[in-house]
C-alpha positions in Angstrom: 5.9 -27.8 14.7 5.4 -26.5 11.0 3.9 -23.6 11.9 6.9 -21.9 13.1 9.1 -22.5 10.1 6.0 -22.0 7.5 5.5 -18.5 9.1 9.5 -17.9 8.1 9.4 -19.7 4.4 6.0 -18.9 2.7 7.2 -15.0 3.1 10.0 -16.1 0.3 8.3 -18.1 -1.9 5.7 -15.7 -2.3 8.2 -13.2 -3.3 9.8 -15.7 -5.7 6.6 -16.0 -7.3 5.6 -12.7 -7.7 9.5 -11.9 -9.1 9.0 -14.5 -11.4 5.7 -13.3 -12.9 6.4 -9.7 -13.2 9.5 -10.9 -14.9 7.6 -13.3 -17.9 5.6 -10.0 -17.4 8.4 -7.4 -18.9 9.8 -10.2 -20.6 6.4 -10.5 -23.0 5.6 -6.5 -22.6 9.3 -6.3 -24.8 8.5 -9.1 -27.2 4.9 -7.7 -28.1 6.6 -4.2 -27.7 3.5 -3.0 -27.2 4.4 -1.4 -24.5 7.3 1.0 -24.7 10.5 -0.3 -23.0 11.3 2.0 -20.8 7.5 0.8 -18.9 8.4 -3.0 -18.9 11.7 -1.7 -17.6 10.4 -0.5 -14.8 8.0 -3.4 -14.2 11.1 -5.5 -14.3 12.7 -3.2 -11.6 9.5 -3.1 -9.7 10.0 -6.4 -9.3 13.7 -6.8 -8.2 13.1 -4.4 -5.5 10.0 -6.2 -4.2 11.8 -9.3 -4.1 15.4 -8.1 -3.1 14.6 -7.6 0.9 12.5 -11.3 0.6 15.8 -12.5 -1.1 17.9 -11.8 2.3 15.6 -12.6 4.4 15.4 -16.1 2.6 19.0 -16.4 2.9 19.1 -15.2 6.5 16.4 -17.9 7.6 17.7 -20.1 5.8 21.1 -20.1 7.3 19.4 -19.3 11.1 16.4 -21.7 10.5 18.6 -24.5 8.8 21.3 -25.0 11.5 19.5 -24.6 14.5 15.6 -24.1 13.9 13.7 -20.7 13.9 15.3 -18.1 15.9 12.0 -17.9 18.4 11.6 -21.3 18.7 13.7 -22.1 21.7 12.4 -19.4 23.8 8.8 -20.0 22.9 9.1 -23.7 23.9 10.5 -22.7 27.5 7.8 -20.0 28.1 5.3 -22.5 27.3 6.7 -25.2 29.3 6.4 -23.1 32.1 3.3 -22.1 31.5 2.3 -25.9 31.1 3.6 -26.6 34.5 2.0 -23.5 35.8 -1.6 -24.8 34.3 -1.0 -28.2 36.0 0.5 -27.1 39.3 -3.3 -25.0 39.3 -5.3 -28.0 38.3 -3.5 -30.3 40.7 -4.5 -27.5 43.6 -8.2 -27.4 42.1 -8.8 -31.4 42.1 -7.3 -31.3 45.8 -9.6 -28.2 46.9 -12.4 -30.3 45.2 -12.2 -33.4 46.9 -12.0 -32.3 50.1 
């Protein structure tokens, strides 16, 4: 489903974004300069912390999510298989039970 692999990719896009702006951000604080540089400088390293640990986590999902799907994925589908089968096994009993 989507659902799994949007929970892994928005995480990284948001971070992008928010690099990005604080970026145009110092970039525009400098050209106006006025703001003093050493504040847009550290609005520019605000942001590459913020988005560093985003950055490998991209990378890491994507090399994880890419090759073989989200890491959880795999496990999740068994558990709910068998929970699936569980559900039925209990309906089957009930509908039995009911008509006799």
């Amino acid at each position: 489903t989507c659902r799994s692999t949007c929970r892994y990719f928005h995480l990284p896009k948001i971070a992008a974004f928010l690099f990005l702006q604080s970026f145009v951000v110092a970039v525009f604080l400098v050209e106006n300069n006025n703001f003093s540089f050493g504040n847009s400088v550290l609005c520019f390293d605000f942001a590459i912390v913020l988005s560093v640990p985003f950055f490998f986590l991209f990378i890491y999902r994507l090399f994880s999510g890419f090759v073989h799907g989200p890491p959880v994925s795999k496990q999740l589908n068994k558990m709910r298989e068998k929970w699936r089968k569980k559900r039925m096994r209990r309906l089957k009993r009930k509908r039995r039970a009911a008509k006799k």
